[in-house]
C-alpha positions in Angstrom: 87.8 90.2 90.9 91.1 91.3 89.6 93.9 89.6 92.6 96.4 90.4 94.2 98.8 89.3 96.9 100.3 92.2 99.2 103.3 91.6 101.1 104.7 94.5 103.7 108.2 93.5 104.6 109.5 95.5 107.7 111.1 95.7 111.1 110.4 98.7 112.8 108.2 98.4 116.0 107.0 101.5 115.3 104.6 99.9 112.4 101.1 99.5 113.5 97.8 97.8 111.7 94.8 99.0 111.9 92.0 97.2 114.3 89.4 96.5 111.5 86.9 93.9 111.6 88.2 90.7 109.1 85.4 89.3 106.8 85.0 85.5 107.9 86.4 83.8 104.6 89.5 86.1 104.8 91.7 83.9 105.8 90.6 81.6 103.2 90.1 83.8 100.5 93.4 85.1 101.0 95.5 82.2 100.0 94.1 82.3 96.9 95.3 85.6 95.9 97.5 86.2 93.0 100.4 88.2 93.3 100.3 91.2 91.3 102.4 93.7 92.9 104.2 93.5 96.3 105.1 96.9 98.5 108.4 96.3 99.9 109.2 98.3 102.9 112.6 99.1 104.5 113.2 100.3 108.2 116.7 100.8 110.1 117.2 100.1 113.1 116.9 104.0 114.3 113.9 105.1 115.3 110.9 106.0 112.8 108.0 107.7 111.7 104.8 106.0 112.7 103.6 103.5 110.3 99.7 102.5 109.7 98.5 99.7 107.4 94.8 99.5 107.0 92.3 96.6 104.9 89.4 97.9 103.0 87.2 94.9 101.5 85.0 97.1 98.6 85.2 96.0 94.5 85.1 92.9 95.5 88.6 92.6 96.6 91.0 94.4 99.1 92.2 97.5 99.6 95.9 97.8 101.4 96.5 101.6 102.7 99.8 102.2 104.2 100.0 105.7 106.0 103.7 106.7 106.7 104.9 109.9 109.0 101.2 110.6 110.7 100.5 109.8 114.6 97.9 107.7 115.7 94.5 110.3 116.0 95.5 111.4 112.5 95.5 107.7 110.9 92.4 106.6 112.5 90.7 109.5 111.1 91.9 108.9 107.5 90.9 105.6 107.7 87.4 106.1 108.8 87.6 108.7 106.3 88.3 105.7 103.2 86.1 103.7 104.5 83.1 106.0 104.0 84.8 107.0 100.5 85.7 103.4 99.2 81.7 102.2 100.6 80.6 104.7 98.7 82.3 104.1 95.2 80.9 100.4 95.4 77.6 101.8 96.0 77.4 104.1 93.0 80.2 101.9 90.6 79.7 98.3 90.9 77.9 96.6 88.0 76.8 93.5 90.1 74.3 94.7 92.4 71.8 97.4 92.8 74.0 100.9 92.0 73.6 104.5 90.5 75.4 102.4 87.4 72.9 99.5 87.5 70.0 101.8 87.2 71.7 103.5 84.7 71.9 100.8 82.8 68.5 100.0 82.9 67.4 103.2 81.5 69.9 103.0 78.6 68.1 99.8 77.7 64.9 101.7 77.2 66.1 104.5 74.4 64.9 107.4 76.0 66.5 110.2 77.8 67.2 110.2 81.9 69.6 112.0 83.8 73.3 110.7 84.9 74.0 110.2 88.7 76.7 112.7 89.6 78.5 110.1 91.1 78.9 108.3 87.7 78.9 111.0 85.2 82.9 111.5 85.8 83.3 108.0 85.0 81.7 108.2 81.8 82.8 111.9 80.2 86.7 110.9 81.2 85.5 107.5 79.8 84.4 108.7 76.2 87.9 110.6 75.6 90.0 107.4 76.6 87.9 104.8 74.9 88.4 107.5 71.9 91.8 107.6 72.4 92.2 103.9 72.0 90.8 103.3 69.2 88.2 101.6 71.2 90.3 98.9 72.9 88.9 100.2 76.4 85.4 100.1 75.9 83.4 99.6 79.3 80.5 99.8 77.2 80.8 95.8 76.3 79.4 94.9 79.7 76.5 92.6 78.5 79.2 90.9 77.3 81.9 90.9 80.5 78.7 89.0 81.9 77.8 86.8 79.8 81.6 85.3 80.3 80.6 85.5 84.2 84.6 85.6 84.9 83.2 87.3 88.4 82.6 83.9 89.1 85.9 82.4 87.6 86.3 80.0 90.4 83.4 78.1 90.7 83.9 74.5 89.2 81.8 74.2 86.3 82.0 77.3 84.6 82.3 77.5 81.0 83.1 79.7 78.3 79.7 80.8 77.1 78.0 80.0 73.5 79.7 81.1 70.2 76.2 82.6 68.7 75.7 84.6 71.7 78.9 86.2 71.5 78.8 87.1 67.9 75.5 88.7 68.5 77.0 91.5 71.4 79.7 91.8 69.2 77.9 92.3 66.1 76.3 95.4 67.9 79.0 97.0 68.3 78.2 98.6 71.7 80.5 101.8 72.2 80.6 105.0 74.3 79.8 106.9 70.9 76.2 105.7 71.2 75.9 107.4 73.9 74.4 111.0 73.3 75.1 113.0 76.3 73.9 116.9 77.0 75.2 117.6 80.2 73.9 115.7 82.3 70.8 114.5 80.4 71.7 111.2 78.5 70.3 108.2 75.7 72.0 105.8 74.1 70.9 105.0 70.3 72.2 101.2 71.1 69.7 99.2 73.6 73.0 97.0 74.1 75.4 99.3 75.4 76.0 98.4 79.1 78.8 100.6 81.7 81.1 98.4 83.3 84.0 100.6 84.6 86.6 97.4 85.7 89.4 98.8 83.7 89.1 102.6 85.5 87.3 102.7 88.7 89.8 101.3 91.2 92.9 103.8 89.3 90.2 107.0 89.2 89.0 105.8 92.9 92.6 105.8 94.1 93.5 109.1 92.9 90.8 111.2 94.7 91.8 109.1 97.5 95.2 110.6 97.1 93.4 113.8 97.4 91.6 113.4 100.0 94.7 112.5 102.0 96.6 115.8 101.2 93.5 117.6 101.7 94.1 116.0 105.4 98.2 117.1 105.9 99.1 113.6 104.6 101.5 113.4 101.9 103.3 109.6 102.1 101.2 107.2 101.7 100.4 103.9 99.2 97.1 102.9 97.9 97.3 99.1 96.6 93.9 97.7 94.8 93.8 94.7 92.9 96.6 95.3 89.6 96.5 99.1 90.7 99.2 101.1 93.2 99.4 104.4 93.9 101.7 106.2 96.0 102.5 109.1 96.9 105.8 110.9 98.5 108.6 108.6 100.3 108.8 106.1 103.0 111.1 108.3 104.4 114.4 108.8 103.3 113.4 106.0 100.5 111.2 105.4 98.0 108.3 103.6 98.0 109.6 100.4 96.1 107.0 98.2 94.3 107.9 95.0 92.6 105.8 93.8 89.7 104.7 89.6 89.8 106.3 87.8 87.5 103.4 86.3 84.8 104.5 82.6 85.0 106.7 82.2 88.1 106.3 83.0 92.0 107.4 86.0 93.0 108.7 89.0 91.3 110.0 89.3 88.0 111.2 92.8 88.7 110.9 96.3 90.8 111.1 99.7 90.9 111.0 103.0 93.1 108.2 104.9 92.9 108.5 108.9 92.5 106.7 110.9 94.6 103.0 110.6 93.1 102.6 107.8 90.7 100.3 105.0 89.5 101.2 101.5 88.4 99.1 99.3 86.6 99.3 95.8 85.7 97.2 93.8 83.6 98.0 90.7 83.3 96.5 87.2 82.1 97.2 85.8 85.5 94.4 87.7 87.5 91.1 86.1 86.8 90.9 82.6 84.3 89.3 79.7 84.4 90.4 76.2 82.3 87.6 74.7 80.4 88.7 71.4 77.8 92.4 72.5 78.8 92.4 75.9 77.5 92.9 79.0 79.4 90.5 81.8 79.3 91.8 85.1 81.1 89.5 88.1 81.6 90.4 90.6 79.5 88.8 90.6 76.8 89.1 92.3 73.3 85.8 93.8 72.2 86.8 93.5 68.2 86.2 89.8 68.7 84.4 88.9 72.5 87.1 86.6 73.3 89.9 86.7 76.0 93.0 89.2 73.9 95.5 86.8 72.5 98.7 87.4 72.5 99.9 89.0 75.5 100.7 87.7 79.1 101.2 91.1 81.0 101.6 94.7 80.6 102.6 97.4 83.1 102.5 100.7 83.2 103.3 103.5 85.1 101.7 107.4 84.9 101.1 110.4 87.1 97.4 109.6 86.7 96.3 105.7 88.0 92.8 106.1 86.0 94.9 106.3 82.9 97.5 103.4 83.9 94.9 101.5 84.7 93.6 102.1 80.9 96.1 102.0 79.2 97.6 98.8 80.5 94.1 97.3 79.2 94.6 98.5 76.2 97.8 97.7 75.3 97.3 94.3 76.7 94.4 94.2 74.1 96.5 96.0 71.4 98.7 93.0 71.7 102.7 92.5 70.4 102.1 93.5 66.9 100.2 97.3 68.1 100.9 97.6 71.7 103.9 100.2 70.8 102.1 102.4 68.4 98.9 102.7 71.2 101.5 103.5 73.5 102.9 106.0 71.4 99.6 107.4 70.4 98.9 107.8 73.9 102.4 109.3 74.9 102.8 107.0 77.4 106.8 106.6 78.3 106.8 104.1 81.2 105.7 100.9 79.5 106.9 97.1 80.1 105.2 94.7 77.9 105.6 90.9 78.2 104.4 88.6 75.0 102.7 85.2 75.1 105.9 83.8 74.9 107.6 85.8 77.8 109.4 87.6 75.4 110.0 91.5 77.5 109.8 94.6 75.8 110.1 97.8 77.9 110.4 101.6 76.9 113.7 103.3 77.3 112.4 105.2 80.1 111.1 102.2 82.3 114.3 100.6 81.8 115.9 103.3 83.1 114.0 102.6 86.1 113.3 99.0 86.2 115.7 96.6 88.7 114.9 93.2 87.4 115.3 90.5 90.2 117.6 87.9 87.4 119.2 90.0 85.0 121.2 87.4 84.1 118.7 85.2 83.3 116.5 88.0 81.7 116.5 88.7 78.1 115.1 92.2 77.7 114.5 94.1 74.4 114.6 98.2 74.9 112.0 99.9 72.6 112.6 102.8 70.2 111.8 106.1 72.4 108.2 107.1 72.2 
């Protein structure tokens, strides 16, 4: 479960939350949650547009939606609306329990040819190009070996990282989305080992049809937050939607920025899911040259039109690590990038720092990339 902590800071009366049924460890659950990003919200004292805030509990973690400039009838419907959506991408997407992409994992153990959900097979053909385009460093076809680290159940007290011989042998097999042979929608894999896990693209891809949906309704500001993942799209009025990004080592916010118009932010970050085992950390990203937790790298954020390709690429470049994260970045074009080393050391493109208010500046040592 990648965490996050949201916090909505605002004073209008106008603001209203959603009446949805709270699961029964909620309470609990939420005081465990990381911060990742927060959503911070200004209202004067005039009066306002309507405000909705609405909890969706799906990917095993939660879903804020904040709905800005709609009335009450319109809100409730859009809601209902993600609900049905966000139930159904669990259903079809979530490696864990019986899905479209369980069962299709089943049948690429067997070697022979079966056909593709549709509700998958965009996932996987936009999935092909990226893990292409990073040399491999997203590759959600390692998933036999996301479970064998079991980091979905990173809290429980006596996990452990697993055996070194049974991580050399998934690695040795090099499971990657090139073994996959795919004729429209008729597919095999040559490698029995390849298994989907989508972790590092669902919640960004799942977010931007969301987006969609929502202008296909007449709404057009609005902010999806999801684990490491926030999408927004137009203003909070006469402002920005301002996100700030959680600091890697600290409470709170190690800087923020305003979002413009429609635009994903991804973090990944070291911070989200770990687990200490003979005083070591072990985080849950994980570099599929070796099968161990990337070294190197404490967070990486970045920020692109499309939240399916933030998401990405801040996996990969976490993974890239210090030494390659630039070149990836400029490989993949990306110009909003900050990256933050083992050591806390900050390195952000000239076009994020443009951008970027950090919340200590003075305290902040920051080095500014060449352009991309």
């Amino acid at each position: 479960m990648k965490k996050f902590y949201l916090r909505i800071l605002r004073t209008s009366s106008m603001n209203r939350q959603s009446n949805i049924p709270a699961p029964r460890d909620f309470l609990t659950s939420c005081k465990s949650f990381y911060l990742s990003f927060f959503i911070i919200l200004f209202s004067g004292c005039t009066q306002q547009p309507e405000e909705f805030h609405h909890t969706i509990l799906q990917f095993d973690t939660l879903i804020n939606v904040t709905l800005y400039n709609v009335d009450e009838e319109l809100a409730a419907r859009a809601f209902a609306s993600l609900d049905r959506d966000f139930e159904h991408y669990q259903k079809s997407w979530t490696p864990y329990e019986p899905s479209a992409l369980t069962r299709i994992n089943q049948l690429i153990a067997t070697g022979k040819t079966f056909s593709v959900a549709p509700s998958v097979l965009p996932l996987i053909t936009q999935s092909i190009t990226l893990s292409e385009q990073t040399g491999n460093l997203y590759n959600p076809a390692i998933g036999k070996l996301i479970k064998l680290w079991q980091f979905h159940r990173h809290e429980d007290p006596d996990i452990k990282p697993p055996q070194a011989e049974e991580i050399a042998a998934l690695v040795a097999a090099r499971p990657q989305l090139d073994n996959l042979q795919l004729d429209g929608i008729r597919m095999y894999s040559k490698n029995p080992l390849v298994e989907l896990n989508f972790g590092a693209f669902a919640k960004g891809y799942a977010v931007d049809m969301s987006v969609q949906h929502l202008r296909e309704m007449g709404i057009h500001d609005a902010v999806f937050a999801v684990g490491g993942d926030i999408k927004t799209t137009g203003r909070h009025g006469d402002r920005a939607w301002r996100v700030g990004i959680r600091h890697p080592r600290q409470e709170g916010v190690i800087a923020s920025i305003d979002m413009q118009g429609e635009e994903g932010i991804s973090t990944s970050g070291d911070y989200e899911r770990f687990f200490l085992y003979q005083g070591k950390r072990y985080h849950h990203i994980l570099d599929p040259r070796t099968g161990y937790p990337a070294q190197g790298t404490q967070a990486v954020t970045v920020v692109h039109a499309d939240s399916a390709m933030a998401d990405v690429a801040a996996t990969a470049l976490f993974v890239a690590g210090p030494e390659h994260w630039f070149d990836l970045a400029k490989k993949l074009q990306l110009k909003q990038v900050m990256f933050i080393d083992e050591n806390g050391r900050i390195q952000v493109t000239p076009e994020m720092m443009k951008r970027l208010m950090f919340s200590h500046p003075d305290k902040t040592t920051i080095q500014i990339t060449a352009p991309l």
